[in-house]
C-alpha positions as CSV (number, residue, x, y, z in Angstrom):
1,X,231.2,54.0,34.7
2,X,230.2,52.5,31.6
3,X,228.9,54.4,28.7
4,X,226.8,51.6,27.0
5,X,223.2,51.4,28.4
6,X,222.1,47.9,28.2
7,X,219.1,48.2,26.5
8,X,219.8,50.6,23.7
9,X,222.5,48.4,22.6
10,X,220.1,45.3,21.7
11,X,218.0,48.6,19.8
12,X,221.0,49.5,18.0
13,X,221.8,46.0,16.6
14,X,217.8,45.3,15.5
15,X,217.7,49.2,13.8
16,X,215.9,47.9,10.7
17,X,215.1,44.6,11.5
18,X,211.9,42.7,12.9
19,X,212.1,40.9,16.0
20,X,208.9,39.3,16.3
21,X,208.6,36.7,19.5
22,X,207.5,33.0,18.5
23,X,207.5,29.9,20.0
24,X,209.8,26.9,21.0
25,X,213.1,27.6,19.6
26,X,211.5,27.4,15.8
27,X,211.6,30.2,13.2
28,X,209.3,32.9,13.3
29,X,207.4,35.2,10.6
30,X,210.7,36.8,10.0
31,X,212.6,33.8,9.4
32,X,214.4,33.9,12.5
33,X,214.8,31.1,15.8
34,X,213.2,32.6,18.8
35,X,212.7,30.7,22.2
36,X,209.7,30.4,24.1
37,X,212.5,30.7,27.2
38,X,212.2,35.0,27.0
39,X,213.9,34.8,30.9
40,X,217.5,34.3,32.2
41,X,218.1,33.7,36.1
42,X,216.0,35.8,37.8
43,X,217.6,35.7,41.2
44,X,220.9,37.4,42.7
45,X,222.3,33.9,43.1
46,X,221.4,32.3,40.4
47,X,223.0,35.2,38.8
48,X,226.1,34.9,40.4
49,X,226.4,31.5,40.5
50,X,226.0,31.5,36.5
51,X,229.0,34.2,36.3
52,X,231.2,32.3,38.8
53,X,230.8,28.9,36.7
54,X,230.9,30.5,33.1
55,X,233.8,33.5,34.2
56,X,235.0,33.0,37.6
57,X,238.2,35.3,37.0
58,X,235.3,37.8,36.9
59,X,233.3,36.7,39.9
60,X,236.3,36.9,42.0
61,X,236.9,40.8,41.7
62,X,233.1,40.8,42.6
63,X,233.3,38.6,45.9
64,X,236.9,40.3,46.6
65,X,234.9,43.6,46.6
66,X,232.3,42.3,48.4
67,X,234.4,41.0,50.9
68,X,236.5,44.4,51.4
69,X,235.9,46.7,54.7
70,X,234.4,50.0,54.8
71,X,236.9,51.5,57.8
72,X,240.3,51.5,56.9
73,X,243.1,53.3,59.2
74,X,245.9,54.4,57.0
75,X,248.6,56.8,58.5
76,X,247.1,60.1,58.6
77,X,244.1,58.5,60.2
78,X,240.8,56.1,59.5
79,X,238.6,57.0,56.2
80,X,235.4,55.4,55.6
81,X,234.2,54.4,52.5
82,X,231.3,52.3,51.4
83,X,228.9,52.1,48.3
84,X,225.3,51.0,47.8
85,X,226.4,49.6,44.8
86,X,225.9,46.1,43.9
87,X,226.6,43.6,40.8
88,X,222.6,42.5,41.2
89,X,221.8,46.0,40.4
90,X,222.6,45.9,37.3
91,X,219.9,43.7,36.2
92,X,217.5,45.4,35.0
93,X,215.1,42.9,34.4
94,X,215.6,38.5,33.5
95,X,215.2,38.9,29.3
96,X,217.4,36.2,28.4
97,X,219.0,38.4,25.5
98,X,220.5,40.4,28.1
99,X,222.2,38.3,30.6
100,X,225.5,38.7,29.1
101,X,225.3,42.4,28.8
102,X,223.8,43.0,32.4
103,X,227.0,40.7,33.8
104,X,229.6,42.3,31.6
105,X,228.1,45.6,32.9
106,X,227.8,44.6,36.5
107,X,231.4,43.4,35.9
108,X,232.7,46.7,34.9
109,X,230.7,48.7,37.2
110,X,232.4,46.3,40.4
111,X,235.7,46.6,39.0
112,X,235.6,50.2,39.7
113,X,234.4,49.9,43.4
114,X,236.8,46.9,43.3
115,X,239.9,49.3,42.4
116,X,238.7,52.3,44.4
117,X,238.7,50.1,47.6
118,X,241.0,48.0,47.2
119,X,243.5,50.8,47.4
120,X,242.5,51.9,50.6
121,X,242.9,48.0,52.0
122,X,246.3,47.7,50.1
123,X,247.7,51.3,51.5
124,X,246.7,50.3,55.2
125,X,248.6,46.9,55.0
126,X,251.6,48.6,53.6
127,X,251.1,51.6,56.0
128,X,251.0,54.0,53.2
129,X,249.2,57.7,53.0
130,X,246.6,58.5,50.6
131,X,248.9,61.3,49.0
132,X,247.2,62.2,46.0
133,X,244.6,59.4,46.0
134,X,245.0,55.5,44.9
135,X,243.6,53.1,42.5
136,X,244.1,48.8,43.4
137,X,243.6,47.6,39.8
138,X,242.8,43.8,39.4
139,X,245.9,42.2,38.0
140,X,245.9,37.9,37.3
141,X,248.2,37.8,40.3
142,X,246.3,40.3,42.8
143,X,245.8,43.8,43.4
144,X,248.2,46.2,41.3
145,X,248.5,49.4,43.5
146,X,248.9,52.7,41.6
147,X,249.2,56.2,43.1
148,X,248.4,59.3,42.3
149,X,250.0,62.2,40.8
150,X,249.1,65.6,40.0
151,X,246.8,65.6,37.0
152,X,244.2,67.9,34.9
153,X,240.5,67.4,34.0
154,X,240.2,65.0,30.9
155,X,237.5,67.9,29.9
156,X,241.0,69.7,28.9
157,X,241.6,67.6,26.3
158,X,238.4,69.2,23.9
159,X,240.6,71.6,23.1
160,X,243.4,69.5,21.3
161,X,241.7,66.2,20.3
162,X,241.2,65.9,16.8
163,X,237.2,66.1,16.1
164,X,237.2,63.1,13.7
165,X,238.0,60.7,16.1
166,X,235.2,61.4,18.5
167,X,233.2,58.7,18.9
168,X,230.6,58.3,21.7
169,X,232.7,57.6,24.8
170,X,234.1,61.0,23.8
171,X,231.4,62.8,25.3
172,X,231.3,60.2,28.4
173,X,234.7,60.3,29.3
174,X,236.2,64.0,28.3
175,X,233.7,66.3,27.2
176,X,231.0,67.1,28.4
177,X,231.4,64.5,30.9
178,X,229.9,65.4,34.6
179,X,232.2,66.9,36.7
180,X,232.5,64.4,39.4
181,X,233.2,61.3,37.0
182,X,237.1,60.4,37.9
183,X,238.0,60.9,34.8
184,X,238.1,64.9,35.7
185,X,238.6,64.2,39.0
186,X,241.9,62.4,38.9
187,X,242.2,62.8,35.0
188,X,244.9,59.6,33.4
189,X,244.2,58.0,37.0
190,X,240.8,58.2,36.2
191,X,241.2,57.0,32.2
192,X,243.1,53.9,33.4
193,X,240.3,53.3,35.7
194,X,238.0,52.9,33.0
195,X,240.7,51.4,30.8
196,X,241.1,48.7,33.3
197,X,237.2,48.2,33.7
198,X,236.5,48.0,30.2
199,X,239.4,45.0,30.0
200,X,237.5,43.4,33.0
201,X,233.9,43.6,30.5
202,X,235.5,42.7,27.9
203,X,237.0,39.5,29.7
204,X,233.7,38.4,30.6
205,X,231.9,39.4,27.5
206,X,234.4,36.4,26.0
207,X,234.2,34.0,28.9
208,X,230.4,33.9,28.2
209,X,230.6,32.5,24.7
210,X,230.3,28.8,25.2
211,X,227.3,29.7,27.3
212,X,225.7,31.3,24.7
213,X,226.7,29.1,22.3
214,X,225.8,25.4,24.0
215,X,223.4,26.4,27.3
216,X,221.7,29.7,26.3
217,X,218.2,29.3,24.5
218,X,218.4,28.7,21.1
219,X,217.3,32.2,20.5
220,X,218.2,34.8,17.7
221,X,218.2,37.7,19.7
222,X,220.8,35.7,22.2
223,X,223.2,35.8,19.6
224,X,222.8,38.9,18.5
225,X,222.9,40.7,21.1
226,X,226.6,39.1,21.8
227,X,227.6,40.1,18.0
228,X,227.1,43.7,19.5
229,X,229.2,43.6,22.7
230,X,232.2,41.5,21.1
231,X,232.2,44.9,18.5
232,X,231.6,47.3,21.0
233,X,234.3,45.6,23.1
234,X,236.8,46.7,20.0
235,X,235.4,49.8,19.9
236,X,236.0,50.2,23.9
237,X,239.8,49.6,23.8
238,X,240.6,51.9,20.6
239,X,238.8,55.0,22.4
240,X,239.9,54.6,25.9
241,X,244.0,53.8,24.8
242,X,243.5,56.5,22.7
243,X,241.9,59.2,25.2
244,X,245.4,57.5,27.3
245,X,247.8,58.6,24.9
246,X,246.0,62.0,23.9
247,X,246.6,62.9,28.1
248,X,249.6,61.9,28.0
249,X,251.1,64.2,24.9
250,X,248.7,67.3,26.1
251,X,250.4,66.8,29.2
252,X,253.6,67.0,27.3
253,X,253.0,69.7,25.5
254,X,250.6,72.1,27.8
255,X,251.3,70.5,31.4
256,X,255.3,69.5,31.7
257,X,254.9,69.3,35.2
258,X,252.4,66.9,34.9
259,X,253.8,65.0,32.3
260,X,257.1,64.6,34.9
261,X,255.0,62.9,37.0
262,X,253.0,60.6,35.1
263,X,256.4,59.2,33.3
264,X,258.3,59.7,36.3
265,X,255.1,56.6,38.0
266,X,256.5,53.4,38.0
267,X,253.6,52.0,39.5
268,X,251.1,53.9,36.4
269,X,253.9,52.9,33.8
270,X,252.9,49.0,35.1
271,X,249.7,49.3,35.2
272,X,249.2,50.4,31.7
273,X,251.8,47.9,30.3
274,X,249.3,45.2,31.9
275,X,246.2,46.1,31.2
276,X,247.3,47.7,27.8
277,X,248.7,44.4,26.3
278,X,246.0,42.2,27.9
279,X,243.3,44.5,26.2
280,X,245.1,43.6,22.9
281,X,244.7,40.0,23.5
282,X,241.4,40.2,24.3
283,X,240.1,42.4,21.1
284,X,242.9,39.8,19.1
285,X,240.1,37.3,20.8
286,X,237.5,38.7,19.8
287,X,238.4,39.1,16.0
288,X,239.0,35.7,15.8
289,X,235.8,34.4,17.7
290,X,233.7,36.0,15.3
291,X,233.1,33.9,12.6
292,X,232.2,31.5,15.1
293,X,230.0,33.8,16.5
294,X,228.5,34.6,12.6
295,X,228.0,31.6,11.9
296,X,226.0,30.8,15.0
297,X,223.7,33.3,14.2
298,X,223.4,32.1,10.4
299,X,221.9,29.3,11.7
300,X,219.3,31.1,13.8
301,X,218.5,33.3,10.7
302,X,220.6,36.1,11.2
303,X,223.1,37.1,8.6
304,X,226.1,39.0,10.3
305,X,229.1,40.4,8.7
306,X,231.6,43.4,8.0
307,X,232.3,45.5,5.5
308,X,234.7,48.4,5.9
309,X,235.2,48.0,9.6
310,X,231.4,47.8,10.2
311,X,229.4,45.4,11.7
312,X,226.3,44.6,9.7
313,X,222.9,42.9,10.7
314,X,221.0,40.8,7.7
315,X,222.9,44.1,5.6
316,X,221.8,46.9,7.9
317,X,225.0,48.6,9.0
318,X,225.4,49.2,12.7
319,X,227.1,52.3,14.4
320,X,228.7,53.3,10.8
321,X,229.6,56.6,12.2
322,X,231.3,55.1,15.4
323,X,232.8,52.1,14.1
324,X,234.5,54.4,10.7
325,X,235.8,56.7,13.7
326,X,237.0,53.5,15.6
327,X,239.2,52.5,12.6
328,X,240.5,55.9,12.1
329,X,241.2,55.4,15.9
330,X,243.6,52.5,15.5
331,X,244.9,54.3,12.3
332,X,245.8,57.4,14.3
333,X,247.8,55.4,16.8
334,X,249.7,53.4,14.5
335,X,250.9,57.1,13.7
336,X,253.2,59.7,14.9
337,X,253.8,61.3,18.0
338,X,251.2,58.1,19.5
339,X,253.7,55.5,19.0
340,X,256.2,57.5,21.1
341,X,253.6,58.3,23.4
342,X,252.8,54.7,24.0
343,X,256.3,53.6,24.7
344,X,256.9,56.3,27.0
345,X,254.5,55.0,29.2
346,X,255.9,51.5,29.8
């Protein structure tokens, strides 16, 4: 599940600024370039056939889901699983300053059922039991398998993660997250889930640059609005690597037996190394596409830059609280026992 609600981000980056709607691609009453184009595709294939052309790394996991059974029979017998899910459904309407975030969403969202299914079809070919339960993460060279083992409710983890580095995922993910969300369900299982899905957003958030930048309406709020996921996609990877490593040492320190069991899973230890490390290069991406991205928007009247670790729109800072707790985030890890932490589970 992702935490970020489409809409509210666009309202987050505009706090304090006017967004008024002219015409033709020319500069409005506020100085800024607005299109008289205010829709993106407005059908489920022109949607898709948009994300396979402009990311098709990330319209594979959707078609691979897609193209997954409901019945599997494993070796304690058939399960059934299905989902009225779909990537279309996360369109919540055509405004053309929201295609990128609906597909990174839709992305995310598939990438769970993708992994939650996926397991079920990669246990029946290798005649495997469920055991504890199964993730199929999405790996550049095919489904990466990762059972279960026995784990505690991330909700656990309110009681020894330090307060100032709670940012908003915090309450989505650990505390007071709903009690069916996998992350207390199947607790680090469930954290690399959303680990992994959050790599798979963020992939597509940076496939859909040269859209925005050469096919996209020549639109300020286009622009903008991708300013916003390329930080929040930074944002993403500090909090959920952290939250990781935080399981991890509680484990250590309140549930050895636990603790045995995650370190003692070659197939988790994998799985983290990979989507860990290609998480890095994407936010390593991201830094470095930014100016571009800055720049971009200069041009369309929009003055973005950072001061401090936080992103700023025409000088109106953005998420000040989250973003300050993001950098003490990354500060934190650089620090002991994380370090340790980290190379104990690869």
């Amino acid at each position: 599940m992702s935490p970020r609600a489409s809409a509210p981000c666009l309202a987050l980056a505009l706090a304090g600024v006017a967004c008024a709607v002219a015409c033709g691609g020319a500069a409005g009453p506020d100085g800024r370039v607005h299109s008289a184009q205010r829709t993106g595709p407005a059908d489920a294939a022109a949607r898709r056939a948009l994300l396979a052309r402009v990311s098709p790394s990330s319209e594979a996991i959707v078609a691979a889901y897609e193209a997954l059974p409901t019945v599997f029979e494993l070796l304690e017998g058939p399960y059934t699983v299905s989902s009225s899910d779909t990537f279309d459904g996360y369109f919540r309407d055509s405004a053309i300053e929201s295609v990128v975030t609906y597909m990174a969403t839709g992305v995310h969202e598939m990438t769970h059922a993708y992994a939650g299914r996926m397991a079920f079809q990669v246990l029946a070919e290798r005649a495997l039991p469920l055991g504890d339960g199964a993730l199929a993460l999405p790996g550049d060279d095919g489904p990466r398998l990762v059972r279960f083992t026995p784990t505690f409710p991330a909700r656990e983890l309110d009681a020894s993660f330090p307060s100032e580095l709670r940012a908003f995922r915090f309450g989505a993910y650990i505390h007071p997250a709903t009690p069916q969300l996998s992350t207390q369900v199947h607790g680090a299982y469930g954290l690399l889930d959303e680990y992994a899905a959050s790599l798979a957003e963020a992939r597509a958030v940076l496939d859909f640059w040269p859209w925005v930048r050469d096919e996209a309406p020549v639109d300020a709020g286009v622009v903008l609005q991708y300013a916003v996921l390329l930080d929040d996609l930074q944002g993403a990877r500090a909090e959920l690597r952290l939250f990781l490593l935080h399981y991890v040492l509680h484990a250590r320190d309140h549930h050895p037996d636990v603790h045995a069991g995650l370190l003692g899973n070659a197939e988790l230890r994998a799985a983290f190394a990979d989507v860990d490390d290609r998480f890095a290069a994407a936010v390593d991406a991201a830094r470095a596409l930014e100016p571009e991205v800055w720049a971009l928007a200069a041009g369309r009247g929009v003055r973005l830059d950072r001061v401090d670790g936080v992103l700023r729109v025409d000088g109106h800072p953005q998420r000040a609280d989250d973003a300050a707790r993001w950098g003490a985030m990354r500060a934190a890890m650089d620090a002991a026992p994380y370090p340790e932490i980290a190379a104990s589970l690869r």
